[in-house]
N, C-alpha and C positions, 0 to 999 in steps of 0.2 A: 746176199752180201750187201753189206750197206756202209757205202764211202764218206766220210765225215769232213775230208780234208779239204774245203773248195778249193779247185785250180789242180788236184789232182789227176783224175780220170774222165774222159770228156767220152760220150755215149757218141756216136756218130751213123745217123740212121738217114735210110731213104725210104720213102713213102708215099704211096700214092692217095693216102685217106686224107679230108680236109680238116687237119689238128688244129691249124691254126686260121685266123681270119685271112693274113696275109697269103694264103696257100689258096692258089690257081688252078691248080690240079696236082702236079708232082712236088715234092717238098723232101729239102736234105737239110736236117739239121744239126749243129753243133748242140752238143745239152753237157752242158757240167755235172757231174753224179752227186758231187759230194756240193755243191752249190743248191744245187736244183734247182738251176736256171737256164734257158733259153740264151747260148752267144751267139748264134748269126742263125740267119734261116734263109737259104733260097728257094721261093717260092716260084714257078713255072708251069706254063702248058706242058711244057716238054720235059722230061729228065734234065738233069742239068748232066752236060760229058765232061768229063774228068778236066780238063784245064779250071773250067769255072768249079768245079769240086776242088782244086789244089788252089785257085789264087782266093779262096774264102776262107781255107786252112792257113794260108800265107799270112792274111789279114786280121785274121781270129789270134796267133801265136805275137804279133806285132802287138796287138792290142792288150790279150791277155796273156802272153809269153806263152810256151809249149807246156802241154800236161806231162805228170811223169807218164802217162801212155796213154794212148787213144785203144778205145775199146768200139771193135767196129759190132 
């Protein structure tokens, strides 16, 4: 399936590979599908626990409004 619409469908993954530079060890990112873009990335020793995963959702929807749906 391939999303065309930026700001549509936003991939929402956690990970412990080092994808990006900024990535410490664990990494949760927001990714736009039909973008194909990187919007927020928290990068940590530790998992990040659900507060700091919800106020980065908070912050990504301010920024970039909400997707028609988050695709975990």
């Amino acid at each position: 399936m391939e999303w065309l619409l930026p700001g549509s469908v936003w991939s929402i993954d956690d990970t412990k590979a080092a994808l990006l530079p900024q990535a410490q060890g664990m990494v949760h990112l927001l990714y736009d599908l039909g973008g194909r873009y990187n919007l927020r990335v928290l990068g940590a020793e530790t998992m990040a626990d659900g507060e700091r995963i919800a106020q980065n959702r908070e912050e990504a929807f301010e920024i970039f409004g909400a997707p028609l749906f988050p695709q975990a």
